[in-house]
N, C-alpha and C positions, 0 to 999 in steps of 0.2 A: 778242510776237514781236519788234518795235522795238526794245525794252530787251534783248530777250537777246543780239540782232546790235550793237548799241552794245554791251555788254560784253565780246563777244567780240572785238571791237574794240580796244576800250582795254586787252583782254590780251595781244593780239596784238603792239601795239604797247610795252606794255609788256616782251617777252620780246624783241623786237627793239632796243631801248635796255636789258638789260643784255649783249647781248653783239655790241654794238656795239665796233667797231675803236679802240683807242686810240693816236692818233698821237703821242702825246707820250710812252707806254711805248715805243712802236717807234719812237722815237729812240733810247731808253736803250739797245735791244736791238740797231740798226744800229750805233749806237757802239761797241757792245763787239764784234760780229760780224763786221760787215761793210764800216764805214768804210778798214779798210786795205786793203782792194783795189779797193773801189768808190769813197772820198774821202769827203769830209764833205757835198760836194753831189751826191754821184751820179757825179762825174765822173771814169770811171778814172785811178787809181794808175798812170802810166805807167811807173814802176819796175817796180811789180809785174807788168802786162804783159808788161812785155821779158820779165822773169826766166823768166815762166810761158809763153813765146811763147804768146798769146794775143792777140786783138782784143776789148778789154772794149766793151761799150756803153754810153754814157751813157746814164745810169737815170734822165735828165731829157728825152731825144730822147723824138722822139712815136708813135716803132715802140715801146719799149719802155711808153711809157705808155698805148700802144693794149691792152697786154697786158689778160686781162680779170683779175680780183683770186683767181681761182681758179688761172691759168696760174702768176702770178709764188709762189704760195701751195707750188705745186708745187715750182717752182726752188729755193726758198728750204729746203723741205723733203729733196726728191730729190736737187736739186745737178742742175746742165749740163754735159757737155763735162769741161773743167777744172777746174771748181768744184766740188769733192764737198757732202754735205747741211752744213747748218749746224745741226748739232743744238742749240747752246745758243740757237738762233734760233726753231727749229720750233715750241715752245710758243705763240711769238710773235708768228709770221709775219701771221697777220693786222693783228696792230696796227704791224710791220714795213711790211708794203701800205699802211697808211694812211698811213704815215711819208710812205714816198716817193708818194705819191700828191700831198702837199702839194708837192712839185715841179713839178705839172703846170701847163707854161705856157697 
């Protein structure tokens, strides 16, 4: 019974590191996506504000980083407010959240 619960174990864990979040593809993916109206650090494009009459949030503040990784998962998909969905993001979004998760002070 000990060896079956260790096995199940180390499957478990195993299915949870292959689809674990990659922050360094959701860079690739905020780069292409999202950097021009969020910035290269998270920190709104105040051009693109104005234009959008909009109040972006910095995606390095600790409201937005409070977000839980299902919330911003949504955003990134569905789109907020102004923001419509980022489809070429949606595949990605997860490893997009990890992305900016690396911003957390």
């Amino acid at each position: 019974m000990r060896s079956l619960l260790i096995v199940l174990g180390l499957a478990a864990a195993g299915v949870t590191a292959v689809h674990a979040a990659d922050a360094a593809a959701g860079k690739a993916a905020y780069d292409k996506s999202c950097k021009s109206c969020h910035g290269a650090d998270g920190t709104p494009n105040p051009a693109m504000a104005k234009m959008m009459k909009v109040d972006m949030r910095d995606l390095k503040s600790p409201d937005v980083q409070a977000m839980s990784d299902d919330d911003m998962k949504k955003i990134i998909t569905d789109g907020k407010g102004k923001m419509k969905p980022i489809a070429s993001a949606s595949g990605s979004a997860a490893d997009v959240v990890a992305y900016m998760r690396t911003w957390k002070k």
